[in-house]
TIPAMAR-182483 format. One record per residue (C-alpha): z negated, y negated, x negated; residue in three letters; residue number from 1. Coordinates in steps of 0.25 Angstrom, whole numbers, plus 2048, in hexadecimal, padded with zeros to 3 digits. Layout:
<atoms>
<atom z="Z" y="Y" x="X" lumdren="ALA" lumkol="NUM"/>
...
</atoms>
This chain:
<atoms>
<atom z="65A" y="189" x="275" lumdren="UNK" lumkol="1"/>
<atom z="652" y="182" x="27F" lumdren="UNK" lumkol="2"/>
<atom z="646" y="179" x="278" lumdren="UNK" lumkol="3"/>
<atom z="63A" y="171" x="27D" lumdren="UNK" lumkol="4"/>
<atom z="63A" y="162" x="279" lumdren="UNK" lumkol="5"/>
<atom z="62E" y="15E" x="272" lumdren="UNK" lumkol="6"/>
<atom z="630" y="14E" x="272" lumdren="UNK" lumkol="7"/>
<atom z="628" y="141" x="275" lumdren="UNK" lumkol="8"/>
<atom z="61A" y="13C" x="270" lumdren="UNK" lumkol="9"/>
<atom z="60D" y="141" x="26B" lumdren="UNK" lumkol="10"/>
<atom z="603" y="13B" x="275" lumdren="UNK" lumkol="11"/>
<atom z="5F3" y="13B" x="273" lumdren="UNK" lumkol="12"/>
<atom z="5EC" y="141" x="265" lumdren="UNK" lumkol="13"/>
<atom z="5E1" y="14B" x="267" lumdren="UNK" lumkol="14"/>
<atom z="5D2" y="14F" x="262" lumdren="UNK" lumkol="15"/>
<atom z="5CA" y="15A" x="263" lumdren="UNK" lumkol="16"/>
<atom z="5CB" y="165" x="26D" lumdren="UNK" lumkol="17"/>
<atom z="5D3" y="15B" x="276" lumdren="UNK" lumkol="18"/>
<atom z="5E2" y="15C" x="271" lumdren="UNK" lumkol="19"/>
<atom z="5EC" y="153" x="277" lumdren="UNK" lumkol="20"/>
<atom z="5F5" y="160" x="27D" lumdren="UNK" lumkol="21"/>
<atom z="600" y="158" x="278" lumdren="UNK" lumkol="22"/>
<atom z="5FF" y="15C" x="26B" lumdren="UNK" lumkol="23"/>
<atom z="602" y="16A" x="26F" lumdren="UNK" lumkol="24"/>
<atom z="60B" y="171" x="27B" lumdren="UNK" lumkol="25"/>
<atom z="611" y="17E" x="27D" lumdren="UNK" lumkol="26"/>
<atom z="61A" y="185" x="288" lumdren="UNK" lumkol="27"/>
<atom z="625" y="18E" x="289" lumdren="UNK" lumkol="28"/>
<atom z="634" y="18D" x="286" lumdren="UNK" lumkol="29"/>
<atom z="638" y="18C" x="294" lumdren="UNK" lumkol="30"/>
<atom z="62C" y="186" x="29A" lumdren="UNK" lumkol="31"/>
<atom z="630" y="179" x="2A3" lumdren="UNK" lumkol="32"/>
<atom z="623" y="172" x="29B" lumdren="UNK" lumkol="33"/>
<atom z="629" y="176" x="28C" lumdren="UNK" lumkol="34"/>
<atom z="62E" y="167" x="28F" lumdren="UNK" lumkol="35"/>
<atom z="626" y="160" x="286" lumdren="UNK" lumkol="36"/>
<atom z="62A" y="153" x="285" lumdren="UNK" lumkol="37"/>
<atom z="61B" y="14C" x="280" lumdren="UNK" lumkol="38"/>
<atom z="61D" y="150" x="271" lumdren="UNK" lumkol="39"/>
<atom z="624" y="148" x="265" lumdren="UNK" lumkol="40"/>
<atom z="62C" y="154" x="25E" lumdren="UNK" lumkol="41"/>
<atom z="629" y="14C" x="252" lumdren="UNK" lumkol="42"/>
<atom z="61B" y="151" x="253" lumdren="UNK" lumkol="43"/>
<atom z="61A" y="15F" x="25A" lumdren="UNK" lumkol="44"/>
<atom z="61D" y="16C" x="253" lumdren="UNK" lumkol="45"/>
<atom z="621" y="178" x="25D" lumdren="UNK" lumkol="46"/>
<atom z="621" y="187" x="25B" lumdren="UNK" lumkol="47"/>
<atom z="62B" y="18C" x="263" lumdren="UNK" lumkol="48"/>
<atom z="629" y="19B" x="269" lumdren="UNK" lumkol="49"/>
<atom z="636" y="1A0" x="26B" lumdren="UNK" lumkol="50"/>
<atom z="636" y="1AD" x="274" lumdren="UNK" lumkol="51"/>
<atom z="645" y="1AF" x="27A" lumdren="UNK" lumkol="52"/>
<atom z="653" y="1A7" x="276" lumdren="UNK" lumkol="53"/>
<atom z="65A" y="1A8" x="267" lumdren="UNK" lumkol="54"/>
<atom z="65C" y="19B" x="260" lumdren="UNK" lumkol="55"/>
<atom z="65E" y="194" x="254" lumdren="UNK" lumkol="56"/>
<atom z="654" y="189" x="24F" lumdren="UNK" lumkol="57"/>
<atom z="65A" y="17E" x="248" lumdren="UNK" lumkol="58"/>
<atom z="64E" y="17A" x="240" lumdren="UNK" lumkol="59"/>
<atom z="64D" y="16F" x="231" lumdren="UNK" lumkol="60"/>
<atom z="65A" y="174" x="22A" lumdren="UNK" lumkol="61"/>
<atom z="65B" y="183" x="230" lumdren="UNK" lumkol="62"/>
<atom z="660" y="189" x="23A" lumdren="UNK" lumkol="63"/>
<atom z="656" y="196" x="240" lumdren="UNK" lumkol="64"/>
<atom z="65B" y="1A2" x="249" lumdren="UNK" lumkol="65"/>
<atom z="652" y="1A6" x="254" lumdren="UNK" lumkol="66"/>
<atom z="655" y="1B3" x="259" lumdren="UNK" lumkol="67"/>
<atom z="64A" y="1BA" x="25E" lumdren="UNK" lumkol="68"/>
<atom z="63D" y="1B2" x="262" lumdren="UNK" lumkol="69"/>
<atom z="637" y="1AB" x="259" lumdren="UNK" lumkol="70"/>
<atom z="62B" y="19F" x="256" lumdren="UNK" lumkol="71"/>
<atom z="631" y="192" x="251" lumdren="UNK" lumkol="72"/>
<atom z="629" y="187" x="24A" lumdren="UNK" lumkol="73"/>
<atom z="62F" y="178" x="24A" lumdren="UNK" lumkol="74"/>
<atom z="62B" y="16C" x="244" lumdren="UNK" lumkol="75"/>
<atom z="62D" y="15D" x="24B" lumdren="UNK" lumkol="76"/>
<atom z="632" y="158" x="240" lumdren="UNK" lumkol="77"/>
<atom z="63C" y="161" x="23C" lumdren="UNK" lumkol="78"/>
<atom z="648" y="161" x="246" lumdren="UNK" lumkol="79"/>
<atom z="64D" y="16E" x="24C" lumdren="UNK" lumkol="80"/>
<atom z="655" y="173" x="257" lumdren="UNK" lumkol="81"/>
<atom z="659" y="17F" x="25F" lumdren="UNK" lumkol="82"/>
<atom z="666" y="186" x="25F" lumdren="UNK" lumkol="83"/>
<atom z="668" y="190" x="26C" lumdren="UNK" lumkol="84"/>
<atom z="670" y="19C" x="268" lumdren="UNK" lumkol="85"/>
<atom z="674" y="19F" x="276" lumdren="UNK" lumkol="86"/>
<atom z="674" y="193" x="281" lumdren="UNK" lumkol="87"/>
<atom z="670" y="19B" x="28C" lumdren="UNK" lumkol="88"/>
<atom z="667" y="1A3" x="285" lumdren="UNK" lumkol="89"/>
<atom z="659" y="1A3" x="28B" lumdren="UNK" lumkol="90"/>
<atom z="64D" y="19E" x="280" lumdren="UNK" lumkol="91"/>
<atom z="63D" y="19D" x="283" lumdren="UNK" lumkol="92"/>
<atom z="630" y="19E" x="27C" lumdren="UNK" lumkol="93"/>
<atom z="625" y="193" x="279" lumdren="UNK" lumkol="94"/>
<atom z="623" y="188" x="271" lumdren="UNK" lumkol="95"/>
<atom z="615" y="17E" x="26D" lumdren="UNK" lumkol="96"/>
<atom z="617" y="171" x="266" lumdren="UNK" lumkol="97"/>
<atom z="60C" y="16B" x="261" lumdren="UNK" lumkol="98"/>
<atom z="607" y="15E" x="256" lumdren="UNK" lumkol="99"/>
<atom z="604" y="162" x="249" lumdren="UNK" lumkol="100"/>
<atom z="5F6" y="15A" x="24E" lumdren="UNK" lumkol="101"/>
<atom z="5F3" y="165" x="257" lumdren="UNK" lumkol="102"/>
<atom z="5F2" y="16E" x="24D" lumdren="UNK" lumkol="103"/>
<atom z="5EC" y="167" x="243" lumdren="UNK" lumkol="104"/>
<atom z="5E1" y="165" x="24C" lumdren="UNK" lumkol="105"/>
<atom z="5DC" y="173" x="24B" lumdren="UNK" lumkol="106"/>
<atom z="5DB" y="170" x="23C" lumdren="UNK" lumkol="107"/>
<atom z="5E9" y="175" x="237" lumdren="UNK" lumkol="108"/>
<atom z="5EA" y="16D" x="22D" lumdren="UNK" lumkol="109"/>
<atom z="5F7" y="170" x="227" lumdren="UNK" lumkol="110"/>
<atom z="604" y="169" x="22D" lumdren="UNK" lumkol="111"/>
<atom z="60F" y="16F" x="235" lumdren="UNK" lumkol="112"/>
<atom z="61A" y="168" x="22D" lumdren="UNK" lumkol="113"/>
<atom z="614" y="170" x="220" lumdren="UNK" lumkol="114"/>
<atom z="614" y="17E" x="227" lumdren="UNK" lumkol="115"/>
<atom z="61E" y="188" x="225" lumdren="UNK" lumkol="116"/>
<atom z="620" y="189" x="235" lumdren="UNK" lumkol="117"/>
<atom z="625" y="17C" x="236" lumdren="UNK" lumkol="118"/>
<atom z="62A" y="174" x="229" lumdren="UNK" lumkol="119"/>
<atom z="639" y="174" x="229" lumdren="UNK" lumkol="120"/>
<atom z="63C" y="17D" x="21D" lumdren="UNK" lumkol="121"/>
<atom z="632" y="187" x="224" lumdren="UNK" lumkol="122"/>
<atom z="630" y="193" x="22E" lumdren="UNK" lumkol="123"/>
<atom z="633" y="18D" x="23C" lumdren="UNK" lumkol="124"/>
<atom z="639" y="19B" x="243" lumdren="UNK" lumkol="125"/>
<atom z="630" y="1A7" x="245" lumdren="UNK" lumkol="126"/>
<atom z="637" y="1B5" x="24A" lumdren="UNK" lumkol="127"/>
<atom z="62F" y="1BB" x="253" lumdren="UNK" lumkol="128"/>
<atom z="62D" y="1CB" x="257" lumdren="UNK" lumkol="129"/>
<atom z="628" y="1CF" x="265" lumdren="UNK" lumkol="130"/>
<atom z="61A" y="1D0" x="25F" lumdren="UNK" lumkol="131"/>
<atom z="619" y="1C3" x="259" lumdren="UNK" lumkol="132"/>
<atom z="621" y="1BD" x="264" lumdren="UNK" lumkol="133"/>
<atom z="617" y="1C2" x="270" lumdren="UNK" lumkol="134"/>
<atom z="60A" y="1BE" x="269" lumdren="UNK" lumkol="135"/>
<atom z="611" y="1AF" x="266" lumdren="UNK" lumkol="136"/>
<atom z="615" y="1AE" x="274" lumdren="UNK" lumkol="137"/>
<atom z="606" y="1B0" x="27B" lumdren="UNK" lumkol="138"/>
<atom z="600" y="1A6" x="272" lumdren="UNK" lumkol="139"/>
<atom z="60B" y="19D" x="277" lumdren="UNK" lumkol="140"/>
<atom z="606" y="1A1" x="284" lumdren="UNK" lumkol="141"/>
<atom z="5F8" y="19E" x="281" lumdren="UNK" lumkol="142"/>
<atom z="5FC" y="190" x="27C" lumdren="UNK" lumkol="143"/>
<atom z="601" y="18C" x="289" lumdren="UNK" lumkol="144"/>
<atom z="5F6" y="193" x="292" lumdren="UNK" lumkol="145"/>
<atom z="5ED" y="18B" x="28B" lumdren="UNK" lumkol="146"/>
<atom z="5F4" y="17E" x="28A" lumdren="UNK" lumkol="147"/>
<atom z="5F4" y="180" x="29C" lumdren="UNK" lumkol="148"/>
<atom z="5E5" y="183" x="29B" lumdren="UNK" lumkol="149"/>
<atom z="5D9" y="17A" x="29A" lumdren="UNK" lumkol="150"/>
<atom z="5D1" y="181" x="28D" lumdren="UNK" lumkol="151"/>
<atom z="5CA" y="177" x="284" lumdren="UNK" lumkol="152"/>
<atom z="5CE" y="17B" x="27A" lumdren="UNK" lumkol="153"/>
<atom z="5DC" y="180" x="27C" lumdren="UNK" lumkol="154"/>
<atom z="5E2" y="179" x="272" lumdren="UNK" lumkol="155"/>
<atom z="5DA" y="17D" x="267" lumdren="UNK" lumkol="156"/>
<atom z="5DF" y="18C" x="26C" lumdren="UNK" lumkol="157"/>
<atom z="5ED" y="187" x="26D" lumdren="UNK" lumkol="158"/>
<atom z="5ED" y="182" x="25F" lumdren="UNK" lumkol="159"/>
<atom z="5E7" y="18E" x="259" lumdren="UNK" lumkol="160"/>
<atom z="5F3" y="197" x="262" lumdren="UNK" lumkol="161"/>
<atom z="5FD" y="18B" x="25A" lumdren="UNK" lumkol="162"/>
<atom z="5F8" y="190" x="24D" lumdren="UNK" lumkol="163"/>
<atom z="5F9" y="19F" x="24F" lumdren="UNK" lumkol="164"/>
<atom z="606" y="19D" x="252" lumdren="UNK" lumkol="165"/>
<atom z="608" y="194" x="245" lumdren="UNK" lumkol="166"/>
<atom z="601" y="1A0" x="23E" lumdren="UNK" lumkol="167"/>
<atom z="609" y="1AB" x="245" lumdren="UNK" lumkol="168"/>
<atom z="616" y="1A5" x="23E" lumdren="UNK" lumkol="169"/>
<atom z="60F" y="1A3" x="231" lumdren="UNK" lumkol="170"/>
<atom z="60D" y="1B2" x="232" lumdren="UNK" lumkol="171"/>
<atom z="61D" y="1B5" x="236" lumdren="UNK" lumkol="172"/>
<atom z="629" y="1B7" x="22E" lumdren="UNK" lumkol="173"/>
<atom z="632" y="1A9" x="231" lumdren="UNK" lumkol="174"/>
<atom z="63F" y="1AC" x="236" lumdren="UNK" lumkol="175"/>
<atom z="64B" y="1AB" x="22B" lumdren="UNK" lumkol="176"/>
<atom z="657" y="1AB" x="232" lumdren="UNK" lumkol="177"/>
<atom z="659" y="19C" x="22D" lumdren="UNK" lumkol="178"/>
<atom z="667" y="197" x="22A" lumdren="UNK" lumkol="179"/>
<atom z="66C" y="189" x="224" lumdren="UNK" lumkol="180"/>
<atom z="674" y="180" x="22D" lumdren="UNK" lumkol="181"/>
<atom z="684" y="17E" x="228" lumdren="UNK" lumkol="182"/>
<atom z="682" y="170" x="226" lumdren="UNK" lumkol="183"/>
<atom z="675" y="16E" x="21F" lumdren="UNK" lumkol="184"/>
<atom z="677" y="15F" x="21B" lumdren="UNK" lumkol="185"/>
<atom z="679" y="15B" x="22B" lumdren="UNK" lumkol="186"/>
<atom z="66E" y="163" x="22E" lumdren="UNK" lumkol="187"/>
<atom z="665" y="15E" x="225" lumdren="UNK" lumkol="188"/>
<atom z="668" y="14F" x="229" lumdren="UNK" lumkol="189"/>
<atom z="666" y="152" x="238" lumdren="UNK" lumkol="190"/>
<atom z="658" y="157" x="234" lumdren="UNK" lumkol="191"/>
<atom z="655" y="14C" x="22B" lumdren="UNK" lumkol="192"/>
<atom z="659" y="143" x="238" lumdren="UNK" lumkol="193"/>
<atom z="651" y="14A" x="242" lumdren="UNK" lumkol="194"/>
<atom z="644" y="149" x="23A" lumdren="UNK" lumkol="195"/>
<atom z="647" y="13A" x="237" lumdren="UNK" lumkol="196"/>
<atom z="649" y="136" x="245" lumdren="UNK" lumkol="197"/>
<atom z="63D" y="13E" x="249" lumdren="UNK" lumkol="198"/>
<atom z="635" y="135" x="240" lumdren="UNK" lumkol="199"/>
<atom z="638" y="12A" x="249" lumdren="UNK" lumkol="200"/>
<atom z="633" y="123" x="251" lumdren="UNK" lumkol="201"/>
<atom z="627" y="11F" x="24C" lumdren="UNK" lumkol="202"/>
<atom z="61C" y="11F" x="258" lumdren="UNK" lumkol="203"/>
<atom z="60E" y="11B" x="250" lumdren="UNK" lumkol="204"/>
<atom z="60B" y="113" x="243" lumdren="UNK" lumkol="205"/>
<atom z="600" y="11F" x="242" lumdren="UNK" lumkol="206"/>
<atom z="60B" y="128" x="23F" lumdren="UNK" lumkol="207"/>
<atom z="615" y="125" x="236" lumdren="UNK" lumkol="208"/>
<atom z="620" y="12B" x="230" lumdren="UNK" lumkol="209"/>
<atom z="61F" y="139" x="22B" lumdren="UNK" lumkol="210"/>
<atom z="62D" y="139" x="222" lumdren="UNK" lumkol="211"/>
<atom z="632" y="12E" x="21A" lumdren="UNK" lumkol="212"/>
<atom z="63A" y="133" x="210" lumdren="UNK" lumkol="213"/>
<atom z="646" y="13A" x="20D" lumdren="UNK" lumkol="214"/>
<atom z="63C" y="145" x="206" lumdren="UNK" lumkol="215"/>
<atom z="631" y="145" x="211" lumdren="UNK" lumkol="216"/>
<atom z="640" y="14A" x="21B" lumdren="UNK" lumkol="217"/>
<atom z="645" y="153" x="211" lumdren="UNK" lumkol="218"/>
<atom z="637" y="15B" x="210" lumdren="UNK" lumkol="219"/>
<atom z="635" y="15A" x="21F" lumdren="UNK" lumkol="220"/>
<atom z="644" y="162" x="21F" lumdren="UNK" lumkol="221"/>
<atom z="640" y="16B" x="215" lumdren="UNK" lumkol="222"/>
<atom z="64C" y="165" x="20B" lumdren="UNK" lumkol="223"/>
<atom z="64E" y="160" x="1FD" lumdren="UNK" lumkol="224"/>
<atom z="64D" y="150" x="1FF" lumdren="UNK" lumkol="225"/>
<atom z="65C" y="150" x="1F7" lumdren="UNK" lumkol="226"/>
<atom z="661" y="15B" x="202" lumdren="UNK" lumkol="227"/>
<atom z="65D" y="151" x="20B" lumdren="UNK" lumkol="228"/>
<atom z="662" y="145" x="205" lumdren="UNK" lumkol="229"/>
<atom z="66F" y="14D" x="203" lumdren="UNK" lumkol="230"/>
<atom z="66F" y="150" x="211" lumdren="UNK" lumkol="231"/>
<atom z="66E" y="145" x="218" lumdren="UNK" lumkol="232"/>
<atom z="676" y="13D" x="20D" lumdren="UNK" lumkol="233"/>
<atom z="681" y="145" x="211" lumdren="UNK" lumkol="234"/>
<atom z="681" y="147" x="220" lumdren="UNK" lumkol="235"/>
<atom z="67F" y="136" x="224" lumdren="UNK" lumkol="236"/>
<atom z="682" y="12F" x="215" lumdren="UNK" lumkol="237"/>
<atom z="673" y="12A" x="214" lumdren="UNK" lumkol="238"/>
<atom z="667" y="12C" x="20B" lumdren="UNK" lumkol="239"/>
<atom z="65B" y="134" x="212" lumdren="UNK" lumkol="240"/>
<atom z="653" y="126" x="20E" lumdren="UNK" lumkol="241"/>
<atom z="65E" y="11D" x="215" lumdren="UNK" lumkol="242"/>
<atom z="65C" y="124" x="222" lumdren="UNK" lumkol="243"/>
<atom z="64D" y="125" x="222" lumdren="UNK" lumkol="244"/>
<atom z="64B" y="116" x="21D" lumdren="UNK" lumkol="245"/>
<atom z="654" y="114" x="22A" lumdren="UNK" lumkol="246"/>
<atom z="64D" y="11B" x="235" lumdren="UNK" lumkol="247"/>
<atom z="63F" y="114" x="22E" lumdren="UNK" lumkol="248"/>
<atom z="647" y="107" x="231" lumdren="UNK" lumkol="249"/>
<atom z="64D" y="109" x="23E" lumdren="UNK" lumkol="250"/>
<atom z="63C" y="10E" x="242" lumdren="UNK" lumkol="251"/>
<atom z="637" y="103" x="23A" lumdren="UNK" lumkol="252"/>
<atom z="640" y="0F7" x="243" lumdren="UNK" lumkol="253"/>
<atom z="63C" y="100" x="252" lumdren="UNK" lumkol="254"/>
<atom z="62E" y="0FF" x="24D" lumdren="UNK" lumkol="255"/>
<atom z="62D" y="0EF" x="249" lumdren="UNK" lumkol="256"/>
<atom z="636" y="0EC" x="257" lumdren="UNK" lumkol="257"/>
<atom z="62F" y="0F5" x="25F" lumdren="UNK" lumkol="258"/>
<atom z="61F" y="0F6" x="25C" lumdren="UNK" lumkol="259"/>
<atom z="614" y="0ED" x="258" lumdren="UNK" lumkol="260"/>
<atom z="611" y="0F3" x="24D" lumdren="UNK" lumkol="261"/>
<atom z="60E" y="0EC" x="241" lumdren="UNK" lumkol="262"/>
<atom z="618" y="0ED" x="236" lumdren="UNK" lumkol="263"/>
<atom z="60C" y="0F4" x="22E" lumdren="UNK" lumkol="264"/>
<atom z="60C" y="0FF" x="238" lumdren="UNK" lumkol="265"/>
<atom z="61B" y="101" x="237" lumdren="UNK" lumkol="266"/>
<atom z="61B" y="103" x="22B" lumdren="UNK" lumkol="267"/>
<atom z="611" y="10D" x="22A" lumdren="UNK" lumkol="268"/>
<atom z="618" y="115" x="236" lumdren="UNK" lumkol="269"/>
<atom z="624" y="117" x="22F" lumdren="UNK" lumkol="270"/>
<atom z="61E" y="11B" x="223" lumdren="UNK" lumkol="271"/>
<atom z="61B" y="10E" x="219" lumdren="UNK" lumkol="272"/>
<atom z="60C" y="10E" x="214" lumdren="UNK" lumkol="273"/>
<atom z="60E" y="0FE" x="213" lumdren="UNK" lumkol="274"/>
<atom z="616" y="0F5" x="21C" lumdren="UNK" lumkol="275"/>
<atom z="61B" y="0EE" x="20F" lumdren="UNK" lumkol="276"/>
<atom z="622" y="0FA" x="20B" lumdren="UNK" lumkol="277"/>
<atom z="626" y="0FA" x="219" lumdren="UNK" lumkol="278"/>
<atom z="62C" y="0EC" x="219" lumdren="UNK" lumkol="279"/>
<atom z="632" y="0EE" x="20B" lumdren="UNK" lumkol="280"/>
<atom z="639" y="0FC" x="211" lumdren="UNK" lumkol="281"/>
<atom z="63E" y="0F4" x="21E" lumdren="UNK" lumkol="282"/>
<atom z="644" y="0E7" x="217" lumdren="UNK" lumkol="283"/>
<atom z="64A" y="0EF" x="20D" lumdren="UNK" lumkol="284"/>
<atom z="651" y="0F7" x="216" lumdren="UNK" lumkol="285"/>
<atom z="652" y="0EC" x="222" lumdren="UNK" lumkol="286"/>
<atom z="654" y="0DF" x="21A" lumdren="UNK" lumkol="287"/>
<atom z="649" y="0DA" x="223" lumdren="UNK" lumkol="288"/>
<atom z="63C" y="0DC" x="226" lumdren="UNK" lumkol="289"/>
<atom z="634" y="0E2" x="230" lumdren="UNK" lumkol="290"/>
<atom z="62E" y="0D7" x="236" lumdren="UNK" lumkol="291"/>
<atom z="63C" y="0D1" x="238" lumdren="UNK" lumkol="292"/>
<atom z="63E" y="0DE" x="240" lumdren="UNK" lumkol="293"/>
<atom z="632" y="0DA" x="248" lumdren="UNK" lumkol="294"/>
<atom z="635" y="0CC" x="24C" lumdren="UNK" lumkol="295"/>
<atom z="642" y="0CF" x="250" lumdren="UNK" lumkol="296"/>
<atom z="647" y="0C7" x="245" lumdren="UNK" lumkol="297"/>
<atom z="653" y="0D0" x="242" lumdren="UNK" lumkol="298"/>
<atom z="65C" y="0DA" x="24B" lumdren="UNK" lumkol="299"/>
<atom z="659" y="0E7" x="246" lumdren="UNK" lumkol="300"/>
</atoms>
């Protein structure tokens, strides 16, 4: 199925009635401006309006068919894909993506990743009948004729359109056709992988790492920390700990080589409330400190 990249960086933050329209874009399927390539998927959900085209989505540790047209819910930080049933089968519908900021801003106070629309053991697929599907379809309209007009307040009227949406799919029966992959322990570990590396790299000392631990990745996957464990034990022969502790490493050394920040603001970044515990976690795991990373003292 043909998708729409949603990659890249955040850019200015937002107050008031004046939101940074970054935080927020719509468009068609097929539309040669869906290329958005000014987001950072690590930070954008997206609903996704599917109108024509069957599919399967590939999403946490399922697999989902889409048949008929149907509204989707993904999360940045819990990887999916899509599988195309036919190649040469023609798909369309909309999509928005948009930060958790911009909705937060209209005094939703409860986070995505907590919402049944979003988490990774939740209700990601929506089935649509005609009815459902035509009235979904003109407020995705309305989005993006507002998004091309000049209304001061246009974003306040596109977020409230967001959250009817959100609130049409609370009100719906999720899709069930879910089925298990054949290969559960692979799968898992890919998904484990994929959320690790999203983690990195680190781009501010003002927002630091979000997982740490193996049981922070095992509730963002919706499995038993053990199942994890198991998992991943079984598929590259490491602990779930070893290769956290090793991506943390490898970010700690780009970040004493290649910013001025202090070792302080490192540490904090990538999750340590105190640089001591910091430099006790990096010399434990290094033989060396990070200063002597910093000087250039040793190859690393």
């Amino acid at each position: 199925m043909q998708q729409n990249p949603v990659s890249g960086k955040k850019t200015n933050s937002f107050s008031g009635i004046h939101i940074d329209p970054i935080q927020f874009r719509v468009a068609g399927m097929n539309d040669d401006k869906c290329k958005l390539t000014a987001y950072n998927r690590r930070d954008f959900y997206k609903i996704s309006l599917i109108t024509k085209g069957c599919s399967t989505l590939l999403y946490a540790n399922r697999d989902i068919e889409i048949s008929k047209p149907a509204l989707v819910f993904t999360n940045p930080l819990i990887p999916y894909s899509w599988d195309a049933r036919e190649e040469d089968m023609v798909y369309d519908g909309h999509f928005c993506v948009f930060s958790e900021d911009f909705l937060h801003t209209g005094a939703r106070m409860e986070s995505l990743q907590d919402s049944t629309l979003f988490k990774a053991d939740g209700n990601p697929v929506y089935l649509l009948e005609e009815e459902q599907l035509n009235y979904l379809k003109s407020i995705f309209v309305r989005m993006q004729t507002e998004m091309d007009g000049d209304y001061v307040y246009k974003y306040e009227l596109i977020r409230n359109y967001v959250n009817v949406i959100i609130h049409e799919a609370v009100k719906m029966q999720p899709a069930v056709a879910y089925f298990n992959p054949t290969n559960a322990a692979s799968r898992i570990t890919n998904l484990f992988l994929t959320v690790l590396e999203k983690q990195f790299p680190v781009d501010s000392p003002q927002d630091p790492l979000k997982l740490k631990k193996a049981g922070d990745y095992a509730e963002r996957l919706s499995v038993h920390v053990n199942h994890l464990n198991a998992a991943i034990q079984e598929v590259t022969g490491k602990s779930t700990t070893t290769i956290i502790n090793e991506a943390i490493i490898a970010e700690a050394k780009s970040l004493l080589l290649h910013t001025d920040w202090s070792v302080a603001e490192i540490a904090f970044s990538l999750g340590f409330e105190y640089a001591s515990y910091f430099n006790n976690f990096f010399k434990k795991h290094t033989g060396y400190t990070p200063m002597k990373v910093r000087n250039n003292s040793l190859p690393v």
